[in-house]
C-alpha positions in Angstrom: 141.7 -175.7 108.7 140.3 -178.5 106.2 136.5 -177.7 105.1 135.8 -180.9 107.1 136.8 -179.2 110.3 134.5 -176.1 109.1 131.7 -178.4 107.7 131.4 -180.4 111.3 131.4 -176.7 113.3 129.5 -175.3 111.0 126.8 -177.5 112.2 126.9 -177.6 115.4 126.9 -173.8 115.4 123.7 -174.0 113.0 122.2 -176.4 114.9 122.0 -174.3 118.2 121.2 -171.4 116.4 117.7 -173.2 114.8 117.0 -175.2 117.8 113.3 -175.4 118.4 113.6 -175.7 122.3 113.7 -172.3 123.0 112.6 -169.0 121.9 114.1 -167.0 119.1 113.8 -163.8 117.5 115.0 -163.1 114.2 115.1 -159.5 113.1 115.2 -158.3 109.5 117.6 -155.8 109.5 119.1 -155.3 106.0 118.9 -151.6 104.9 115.2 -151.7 103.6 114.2 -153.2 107.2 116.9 -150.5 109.1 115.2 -147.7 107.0 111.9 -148.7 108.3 112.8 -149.0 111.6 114.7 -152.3 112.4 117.4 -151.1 114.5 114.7 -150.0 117.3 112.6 -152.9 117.2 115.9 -154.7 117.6 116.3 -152.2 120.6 113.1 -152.8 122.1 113.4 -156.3 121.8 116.6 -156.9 124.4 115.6 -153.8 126.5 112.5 -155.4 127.3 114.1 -159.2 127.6 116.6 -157.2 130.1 114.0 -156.3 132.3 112.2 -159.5 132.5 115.6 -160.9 132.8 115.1 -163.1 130.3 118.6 -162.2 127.9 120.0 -165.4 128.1 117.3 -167.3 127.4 115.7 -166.0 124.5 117.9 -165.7 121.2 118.1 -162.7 119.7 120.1 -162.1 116.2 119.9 -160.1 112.9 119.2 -161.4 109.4 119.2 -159.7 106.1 116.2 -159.0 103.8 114.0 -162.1 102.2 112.5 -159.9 99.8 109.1 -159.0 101.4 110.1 -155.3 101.6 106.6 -154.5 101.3 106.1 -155.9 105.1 109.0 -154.2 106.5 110.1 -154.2 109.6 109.9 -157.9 109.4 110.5 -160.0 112.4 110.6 -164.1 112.6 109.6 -165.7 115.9 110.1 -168.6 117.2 107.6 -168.7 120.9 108.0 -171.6 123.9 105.1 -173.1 121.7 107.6 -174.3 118.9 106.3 -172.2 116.2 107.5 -169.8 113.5 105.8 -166.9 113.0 106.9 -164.2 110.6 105.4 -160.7 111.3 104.8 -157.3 109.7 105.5 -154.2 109.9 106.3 -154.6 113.4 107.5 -151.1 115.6 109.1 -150.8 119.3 105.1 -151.2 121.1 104.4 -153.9 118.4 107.9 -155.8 119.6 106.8 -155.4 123.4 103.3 -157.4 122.4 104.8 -160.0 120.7 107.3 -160.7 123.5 105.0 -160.9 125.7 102.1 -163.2 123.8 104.3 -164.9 121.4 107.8 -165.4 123.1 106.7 -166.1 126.7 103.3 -166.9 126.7 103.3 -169.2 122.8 100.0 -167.2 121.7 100.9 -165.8 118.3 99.9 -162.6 117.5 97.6 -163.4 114.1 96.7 -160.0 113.0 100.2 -158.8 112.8 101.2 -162.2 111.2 102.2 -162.6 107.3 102.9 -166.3 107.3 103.6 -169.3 109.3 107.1 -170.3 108.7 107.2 -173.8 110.9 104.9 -175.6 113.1 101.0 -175.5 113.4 98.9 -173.0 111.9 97.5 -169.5 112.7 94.3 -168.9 112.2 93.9 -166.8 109.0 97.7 -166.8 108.3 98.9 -168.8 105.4 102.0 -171.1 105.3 105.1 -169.1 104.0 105.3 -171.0 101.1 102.0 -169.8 100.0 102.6 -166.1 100.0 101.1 -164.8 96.9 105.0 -163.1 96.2 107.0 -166.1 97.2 104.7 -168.4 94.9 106.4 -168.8 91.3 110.1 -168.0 93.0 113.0 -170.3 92.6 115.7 -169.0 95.3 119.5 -169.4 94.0 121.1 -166.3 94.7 118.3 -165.3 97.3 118.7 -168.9 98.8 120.5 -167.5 102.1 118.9 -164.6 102.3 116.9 -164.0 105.2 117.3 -167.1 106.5 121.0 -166.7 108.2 123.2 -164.3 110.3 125.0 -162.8 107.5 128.0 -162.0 109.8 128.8 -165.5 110.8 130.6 -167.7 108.4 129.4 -171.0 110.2 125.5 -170.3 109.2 127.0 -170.0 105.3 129.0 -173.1 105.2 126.2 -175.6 107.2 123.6 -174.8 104.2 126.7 -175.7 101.8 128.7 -172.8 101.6 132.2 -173.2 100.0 131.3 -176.5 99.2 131.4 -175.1 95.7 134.9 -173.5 96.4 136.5 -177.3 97.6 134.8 -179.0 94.5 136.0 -176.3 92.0 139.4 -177.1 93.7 139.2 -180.3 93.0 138.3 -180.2 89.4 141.0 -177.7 88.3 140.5 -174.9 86.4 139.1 -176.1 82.5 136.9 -178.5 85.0 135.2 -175.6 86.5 135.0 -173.7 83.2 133.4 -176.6 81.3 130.3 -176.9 84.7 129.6 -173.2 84.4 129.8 -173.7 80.1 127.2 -176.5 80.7 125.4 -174.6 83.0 124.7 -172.2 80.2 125.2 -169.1 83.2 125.3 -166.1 81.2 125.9 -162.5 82.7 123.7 -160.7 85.1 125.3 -157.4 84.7 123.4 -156.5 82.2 124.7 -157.5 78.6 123.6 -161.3 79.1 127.9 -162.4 77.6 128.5 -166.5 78.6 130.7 -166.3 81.7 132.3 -169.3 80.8 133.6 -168.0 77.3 134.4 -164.5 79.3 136.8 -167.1 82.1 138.4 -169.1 78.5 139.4 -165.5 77.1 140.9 -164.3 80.8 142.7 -167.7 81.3 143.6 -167.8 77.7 145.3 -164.5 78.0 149.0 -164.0 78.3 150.5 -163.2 81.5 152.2 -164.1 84.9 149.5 -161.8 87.1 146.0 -161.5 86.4 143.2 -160.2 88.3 139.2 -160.9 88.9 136.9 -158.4 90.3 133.2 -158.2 91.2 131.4 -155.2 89.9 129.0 -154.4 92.6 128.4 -150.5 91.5 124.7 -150.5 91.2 123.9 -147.3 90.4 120.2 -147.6 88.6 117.4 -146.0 90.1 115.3 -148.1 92.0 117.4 -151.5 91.6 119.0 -152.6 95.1 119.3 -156.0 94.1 123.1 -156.7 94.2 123.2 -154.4 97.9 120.7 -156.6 99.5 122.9 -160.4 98.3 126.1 -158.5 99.8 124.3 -157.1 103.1 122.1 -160.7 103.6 124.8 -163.1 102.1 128.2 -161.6 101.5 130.2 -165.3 101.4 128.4 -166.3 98.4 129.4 -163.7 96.5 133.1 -164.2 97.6 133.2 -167.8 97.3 131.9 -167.0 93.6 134.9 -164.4 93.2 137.9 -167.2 94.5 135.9 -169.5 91.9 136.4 -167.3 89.2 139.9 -166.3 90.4 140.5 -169.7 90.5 139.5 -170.8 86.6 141.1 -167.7 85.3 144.4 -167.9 87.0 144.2 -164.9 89.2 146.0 -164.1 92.6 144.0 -161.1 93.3 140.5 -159.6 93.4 138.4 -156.5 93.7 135.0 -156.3 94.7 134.4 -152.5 93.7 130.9 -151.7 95.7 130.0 -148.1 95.9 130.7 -145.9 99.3 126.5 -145.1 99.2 126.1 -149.0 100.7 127.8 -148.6 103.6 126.1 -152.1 105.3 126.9 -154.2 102.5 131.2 -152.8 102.5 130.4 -153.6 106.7 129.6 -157.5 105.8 132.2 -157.8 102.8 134.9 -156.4 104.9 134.1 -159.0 107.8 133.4 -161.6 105.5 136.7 -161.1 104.3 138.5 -161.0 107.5 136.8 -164.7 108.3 137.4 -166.4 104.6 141.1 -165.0 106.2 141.1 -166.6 109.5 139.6 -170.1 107.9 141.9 -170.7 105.4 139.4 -169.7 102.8 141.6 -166.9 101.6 145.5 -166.2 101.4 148.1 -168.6 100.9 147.1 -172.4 100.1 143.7 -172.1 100.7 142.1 -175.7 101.8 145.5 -177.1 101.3 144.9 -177.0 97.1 148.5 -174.8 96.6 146.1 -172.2 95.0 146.6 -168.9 96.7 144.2 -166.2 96.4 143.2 -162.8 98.3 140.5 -159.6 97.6 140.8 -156.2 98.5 137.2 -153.9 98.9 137.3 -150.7 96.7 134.8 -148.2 97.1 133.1 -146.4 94.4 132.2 -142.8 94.5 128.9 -143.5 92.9 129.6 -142.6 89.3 127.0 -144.5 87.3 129.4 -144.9 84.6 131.6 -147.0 86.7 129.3 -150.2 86.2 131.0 -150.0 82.7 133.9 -152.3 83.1 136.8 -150.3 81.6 135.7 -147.1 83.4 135.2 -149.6 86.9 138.8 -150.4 85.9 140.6 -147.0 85.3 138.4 -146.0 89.1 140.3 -148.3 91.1 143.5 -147.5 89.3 142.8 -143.9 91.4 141.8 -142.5 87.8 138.6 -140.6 86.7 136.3 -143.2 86.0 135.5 -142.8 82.0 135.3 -145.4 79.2 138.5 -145.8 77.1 137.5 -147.9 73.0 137.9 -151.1 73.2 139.9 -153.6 72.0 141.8 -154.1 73.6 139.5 -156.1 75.9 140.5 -156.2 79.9 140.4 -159.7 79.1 143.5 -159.2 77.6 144.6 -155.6 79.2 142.7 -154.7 82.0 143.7 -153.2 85.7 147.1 -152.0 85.8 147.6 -153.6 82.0 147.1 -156.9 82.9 144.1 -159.4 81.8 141.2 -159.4 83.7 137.8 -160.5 84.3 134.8 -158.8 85.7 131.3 -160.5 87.2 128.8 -158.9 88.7 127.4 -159.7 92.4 124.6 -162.2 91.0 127.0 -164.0 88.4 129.0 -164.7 91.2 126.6 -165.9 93.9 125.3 -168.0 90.9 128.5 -169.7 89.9 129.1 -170.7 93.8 125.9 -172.5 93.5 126.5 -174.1 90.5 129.6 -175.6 91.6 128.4 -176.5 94.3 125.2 -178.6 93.2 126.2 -179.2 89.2 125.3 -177.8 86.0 122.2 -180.0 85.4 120.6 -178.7 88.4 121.3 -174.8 87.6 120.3 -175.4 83.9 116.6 -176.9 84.4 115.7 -173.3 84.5 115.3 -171.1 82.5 115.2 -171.0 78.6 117.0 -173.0 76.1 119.4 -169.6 75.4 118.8 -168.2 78.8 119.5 -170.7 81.4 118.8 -170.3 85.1 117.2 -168.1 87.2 117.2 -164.1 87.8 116.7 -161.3 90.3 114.6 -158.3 89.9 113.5 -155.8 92.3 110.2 -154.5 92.2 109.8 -150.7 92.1 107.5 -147.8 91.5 103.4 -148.0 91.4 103.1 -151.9 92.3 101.1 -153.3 95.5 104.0 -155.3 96.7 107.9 -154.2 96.7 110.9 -155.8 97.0 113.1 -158.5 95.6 112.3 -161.5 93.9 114.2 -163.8 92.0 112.3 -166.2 88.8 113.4 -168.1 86.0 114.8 -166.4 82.9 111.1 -166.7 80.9 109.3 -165.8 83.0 106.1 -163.9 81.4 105.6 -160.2 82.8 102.5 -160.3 83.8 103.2 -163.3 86.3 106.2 -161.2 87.5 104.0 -158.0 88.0 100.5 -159.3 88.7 100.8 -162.1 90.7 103.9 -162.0 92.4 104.0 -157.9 92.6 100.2 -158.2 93.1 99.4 -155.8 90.6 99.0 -151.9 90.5 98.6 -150.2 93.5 95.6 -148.6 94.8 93.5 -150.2 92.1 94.9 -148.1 89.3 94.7 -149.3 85.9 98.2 -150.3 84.4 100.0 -148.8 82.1 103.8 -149.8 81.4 106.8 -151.1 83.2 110.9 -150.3 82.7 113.1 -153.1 82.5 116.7 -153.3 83.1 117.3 -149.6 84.9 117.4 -145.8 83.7 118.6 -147.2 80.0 115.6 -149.7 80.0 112.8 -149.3 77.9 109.4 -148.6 78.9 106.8 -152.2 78.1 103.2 -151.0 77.3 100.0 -153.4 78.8 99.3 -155.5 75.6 103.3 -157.0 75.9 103.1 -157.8 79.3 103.1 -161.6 77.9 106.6 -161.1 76.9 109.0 -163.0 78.5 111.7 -161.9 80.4 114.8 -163.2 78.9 117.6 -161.5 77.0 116.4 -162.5 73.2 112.8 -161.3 74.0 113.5 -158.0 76.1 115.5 -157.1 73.3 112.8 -157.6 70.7 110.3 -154.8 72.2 112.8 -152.7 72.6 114.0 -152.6 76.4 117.1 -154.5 78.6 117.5 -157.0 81.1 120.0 -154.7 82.6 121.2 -155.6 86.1 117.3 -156.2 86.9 115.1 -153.2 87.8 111.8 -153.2 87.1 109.6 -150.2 87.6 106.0 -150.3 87.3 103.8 -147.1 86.0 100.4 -146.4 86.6 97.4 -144.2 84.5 98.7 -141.7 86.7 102.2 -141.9 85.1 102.9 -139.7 82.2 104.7 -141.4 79.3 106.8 -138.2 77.7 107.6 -136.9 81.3 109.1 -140.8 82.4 111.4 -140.3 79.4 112.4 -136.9 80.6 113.0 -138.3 83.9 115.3 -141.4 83.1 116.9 -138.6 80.4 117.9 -136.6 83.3 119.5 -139.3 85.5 121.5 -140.6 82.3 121.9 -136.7 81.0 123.8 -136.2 84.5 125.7 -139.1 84.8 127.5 -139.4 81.1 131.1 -138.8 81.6 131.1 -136.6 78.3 134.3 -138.6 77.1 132.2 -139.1 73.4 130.1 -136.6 71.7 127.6 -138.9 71.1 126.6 -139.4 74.1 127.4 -136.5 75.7 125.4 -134.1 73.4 122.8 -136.8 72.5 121.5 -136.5 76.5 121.8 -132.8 76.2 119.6 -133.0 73.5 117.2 -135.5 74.0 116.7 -134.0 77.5 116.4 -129.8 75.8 113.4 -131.7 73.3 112.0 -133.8 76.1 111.5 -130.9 78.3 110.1 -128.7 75.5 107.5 -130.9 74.8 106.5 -131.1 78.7 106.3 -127.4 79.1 104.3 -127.1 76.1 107.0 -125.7 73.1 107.1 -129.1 71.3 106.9 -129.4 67.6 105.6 -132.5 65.7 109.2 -132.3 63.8 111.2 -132.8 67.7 109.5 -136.2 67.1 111.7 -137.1 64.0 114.8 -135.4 65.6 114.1 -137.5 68.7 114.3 -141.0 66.8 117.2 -139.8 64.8 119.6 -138.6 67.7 118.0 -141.8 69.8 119.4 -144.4 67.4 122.7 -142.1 66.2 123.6 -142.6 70.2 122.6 -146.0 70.0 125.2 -146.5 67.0 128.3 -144.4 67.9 128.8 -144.0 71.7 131.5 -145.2 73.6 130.5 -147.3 76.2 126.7 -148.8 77.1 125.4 -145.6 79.0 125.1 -143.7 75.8 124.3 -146.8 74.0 121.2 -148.0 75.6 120.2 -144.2 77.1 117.6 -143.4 74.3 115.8 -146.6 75.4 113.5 -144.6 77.4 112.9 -142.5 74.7 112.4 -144.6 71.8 109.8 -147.3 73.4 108.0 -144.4 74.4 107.9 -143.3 71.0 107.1 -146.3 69.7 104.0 -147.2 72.3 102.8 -144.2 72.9 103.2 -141.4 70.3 99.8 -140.4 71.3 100.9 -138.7 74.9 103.7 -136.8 72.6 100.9 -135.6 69.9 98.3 -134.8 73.0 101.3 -132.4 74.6 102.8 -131.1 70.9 99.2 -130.7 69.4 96.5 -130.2 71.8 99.0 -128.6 74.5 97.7 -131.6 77.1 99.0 -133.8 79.6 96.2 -136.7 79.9 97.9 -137.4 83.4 98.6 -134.2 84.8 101.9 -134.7 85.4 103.2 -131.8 83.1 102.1 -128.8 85.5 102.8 -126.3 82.2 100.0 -127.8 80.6 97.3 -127.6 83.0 95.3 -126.2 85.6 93.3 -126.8 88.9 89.9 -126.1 89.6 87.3 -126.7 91.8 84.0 -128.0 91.0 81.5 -126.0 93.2 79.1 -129.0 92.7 81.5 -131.0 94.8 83.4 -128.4 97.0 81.5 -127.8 100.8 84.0 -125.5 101.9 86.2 -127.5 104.2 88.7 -125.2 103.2 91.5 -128.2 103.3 92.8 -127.4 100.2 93.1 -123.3 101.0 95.0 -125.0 103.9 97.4 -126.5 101.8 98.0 -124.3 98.9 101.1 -122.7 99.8 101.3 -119.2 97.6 97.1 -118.6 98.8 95.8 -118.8 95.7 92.4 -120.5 97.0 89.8 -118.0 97.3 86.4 -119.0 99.4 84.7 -119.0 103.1 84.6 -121.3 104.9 80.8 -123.6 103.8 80.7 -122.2 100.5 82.7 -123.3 97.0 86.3 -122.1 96.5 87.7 -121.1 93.5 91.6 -120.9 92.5 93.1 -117.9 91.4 94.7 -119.3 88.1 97.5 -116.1 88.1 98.3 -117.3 91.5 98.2 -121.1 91.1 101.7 -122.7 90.5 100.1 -126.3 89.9 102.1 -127.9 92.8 99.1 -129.8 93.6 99.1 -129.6 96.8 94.9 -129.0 97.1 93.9 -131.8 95.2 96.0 -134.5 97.4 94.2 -132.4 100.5 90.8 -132.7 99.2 89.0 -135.7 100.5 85.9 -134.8 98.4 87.0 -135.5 94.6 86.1 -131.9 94.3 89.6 -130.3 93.0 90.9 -132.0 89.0 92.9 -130.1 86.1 91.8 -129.4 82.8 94.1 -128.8 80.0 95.2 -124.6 80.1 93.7 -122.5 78.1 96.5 -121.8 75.6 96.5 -121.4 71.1 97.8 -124.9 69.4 101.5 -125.1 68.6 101.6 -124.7 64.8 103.1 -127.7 62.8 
């Protein structure tokens, strides 16, 4: 079938499915909005149109997430009165109301409403556009998310999907290497290479069969970027793929996506089947003689996978480890043959370019880092979720006005950029822009686009610990370097938390930090003393307070401190006796409790149950560490 054929049913199918003359219900239902409860709200939904026996009037249909994961379970909706409403946090009794103010009867629900997608305004609810976390976006690889069914092909192609593919098509292969080289799109994985100089070295390379594949193992901590483009908008990312395959020369692909997404291999593996069916994959596709297919391979969830040659040697059915390079997979990659690897957001972003030019993608961004990119925003920050800016972007914009700041009031203290192997940004940087050249400068990683924001709360030497763990557990062990570095990093970090540091771990901390940094393998033992040596840098006091004064400003380190109750404060609820779970809260009920500090195993369970301010920490009582 021609893409003419697909562009003219593309739109009718769009066309009936945004159709303002009768009621629809859109239902976020990615995995952030199916772990909040989507999938029953969905439920409650057509049970209750069933029994009003209103099923074939009223369209109901999944979409993926739009970012706000904050507000989830989100639900658009569409009533007989013509206007789009988006709500919040909507549950099954929630779903019932709406239904029956907002679907039949066109009364919008406002104090359940976030914005006002279409149509006249809700009193008190702002436009969509004017959402405090939507202000300051430019939507490239988000631009379909949230907005279509992510399982049908027709809603992709009537908002220009695979336009990109046919133009690419038409241009041949240098012509689609020279747009994306113009379009100054540079790597979203992490290490920030051009892609177009990555497609001349692939094409360049020797060889009859060659091969492209999408790395879609995201395996930080808190970063769900790349799951949620695959679960809301799997085409774009496979159109981006047969792009690549295209300029490179290759007859196969791989999108390698790890077994823990289960959703997101659900809509690759359909999307698949339909490229298939249309003549967007296989033999000839869109009648250009270029022939093309992509098999799914899942990923056990190795971390170390999202390095390319360990990705490679995974789907070759071997352990997934590192091997020196050169040689380059460029020039020998899966099964000894040259290949190229992009990463889920590279892709989605070369479809777009092709399909609306370089000059368009390149207007954002900086002078050395073009375009736009993804974050997801993690840890203590009022509003979660996904967002997607220009490269430049200062980070306070990113965290205080989009993110909305720190949540419950708390006072700011530092963010992680670019995953477990970031580095951790104190407050007087958060100016910095985020973009390759200035990341780098203080000391942190774009990475694939994490960003996790810490509180007062948040202790600095415990964070590293923390991040030290993750990357302790996941390093292959293929290099000493890397494999002994964690080990010891993590033995010094955890000495210092429970209260055995010594000022001279400080100098053997910075010395194993940038030995790793110099003589590992692969970039998971490169960029793992990150952590470690920002927090160092920005705040060498927390490590002197726990080496030297044996305390943990924020509490966090339990073998540093201990509870107590201030009888000034304490009127003997006996809340926190409740929820100590060794009884080591002594007291009657009216009259101050105490804590039995040989009892106490600083769980701190009492102070979250005290609604009175009444139960803090104080440093324990214990002789300064000589140094």
């Amino acid at each position: 079938m021609s893409l003419n054929n697909l562009q003219a049913r593309a739109a009718e199918s769009w066309a009936a499915f945004v159709r303002t003359d009768r009621p629809r219900i859109l239902v976020g239902a990615a995995t952030c909005g199916r772990a909040a409860g989507a999938m029953q709200v969905l439920a409650a939904f057509r049970e209750h149109l069933e029994k009003r026996g209103l099923s074939n009037q009223v369209l109901v249909a999944e979409v993926g997430c739009n970012g706000l994961c904050y507000a989830e379970p989100l639900v658009e909706i569409t009533g007989s009165d013509g206007r789009r409403v988006l709500y919040q946090q909507v549950d099954e009794k929630l779903a019932v109301k709406l239904l029956e103010s907002h679907v039949i009867d066109g009364e919008p629900v406002a104090k359940k409403a976030l914005a006002v997608v279409e149509g006249e305004t809700v009193r008190g609810v702002p436009p969509l556009s004017r959402l405090p976390m939507l202000r300051g976006q430019v939507r490239i690889i988000l631009r379909n998310c949230g907005v279509i069914d992510p399982t049908n092909l027709d809603h992709y192609i009537a908002l220009g999907g695979y336009s990109g593919l046919a133009r690419a098509l038409s241009q041949g292969p240098l012509g689609v290497i020279e747009e994306i080289r113009a379009a100054g799109l540079r790597g979203r994985g992490g290490a920030g290479f051009p892609t177009a100089q990555k497609w001349t070295l692939a094409r360049n390379a020797p060889g009859d069969q060659k091969y492209v594949i999408c790395n879609a193992d995201e395996g930080d901590p808190g970063a769900f970027m790349n799951r949620s483009v695959l679960e809301s908008d799997p085409h774009s990312v496979l159109e981006g793929l047969t792009i690549a395959a295209f300029a490179v020369g290759a007859g196969v692909g791989y999108v390698y996506v790890r077994a823990e997404y289960p959703l997101a291999v659900q809509r690759v593996e359909l999307a698949i089947r339909q490229m298939r069916e249309n003549g967007l994959l296989g033999s000839d596709i869109l009648g250009s003689g270029f022939s093309f297919d992509i098999r799914i391979k899942q990923g056990a969830g190795a971390f170390v996978c999202g390095e390319e040659t360990a990705l490679i040697a995974s789907i070759e059915g071997r352990r997934g480890m590192p091997r020196p390079r050169p040689p380059f997979p460029a020039n020998c990659g899966l099964f000894g043959r040259p290949t190229n690897i992009n990463n889920v957001e590279t892709l989605a972003a070369a479809a777009a370019i092709m399909a609306r030019g370089a000059a368009w993608y390149a207007q954002h961004g900086t002078e050395k880092s073009r375009g736009t990119k993804t974050f997801s925003l993690a840890g203590r920050i009022q509003r979660t979720g996904l967002i997607e800016v220009p490269l430049g972007t200062p980070l306070r914009r990113i965290i205080e006005d989009i993110g909305g700041g720190v949540a419950g009031g708390r006072k700011f203290k530092a963010v992680q950029t670019g995953g477990p192997s970031g580095g951790c940004i104190p407050a007087r940087l958060l100016d910095t822009p985020v973009d390759y050249e200035h990341l780098a400068e203080v000391g942190s990683i774009m990475g694939s686009g994490g960003l996790v924001v810490m509180d007062e709360d948040s202790c600095m030497v415990d964070v590293a610990r923390y991040f030290l763990t993750f990357t302790e557990s996941e390093s292959c062990g293929k290099c000493v370097p890397c494999r002994m570095g964690t080990q010891h990093l993590l033995r010094i970090l955890t000495d210092i938390c429970e209260g055995r540091g010594t000022r001279a771990q400080l100098e053997q901390l910075h010395r194993i930090g940038l030995t790793m940094r110099k003589a590992s393998l692969c970039g998971l033992g490169q960029t793992a003393p990150n952590p470690v040596l920002t927090t160092l840098k920005y705040f060498e006091d927390e490590y002197l307070a726990h080496i030297e004064a044996g305390h943990c400003a924020a509490g966090v380190c339990r073998a540093l401190i201990e509870f107590c109750i201030d009888p000034e404060k304490c009127n003997g609820c006996t809340a926190c006796a409740l929820a100590c779970p060794v009884a080591a809260i002594e007291g009657s009920r009216r009259t101050a409790h105490r804590i039995a500090q040989d009892l106490c195993i600083q769980c701190g369970s009492c102070r979250t149950a005290c609604k009175f301010d009444a139960v803090s920490f104080r440093p324990r009582t214990r002789q300064p560490v000589s140094v």
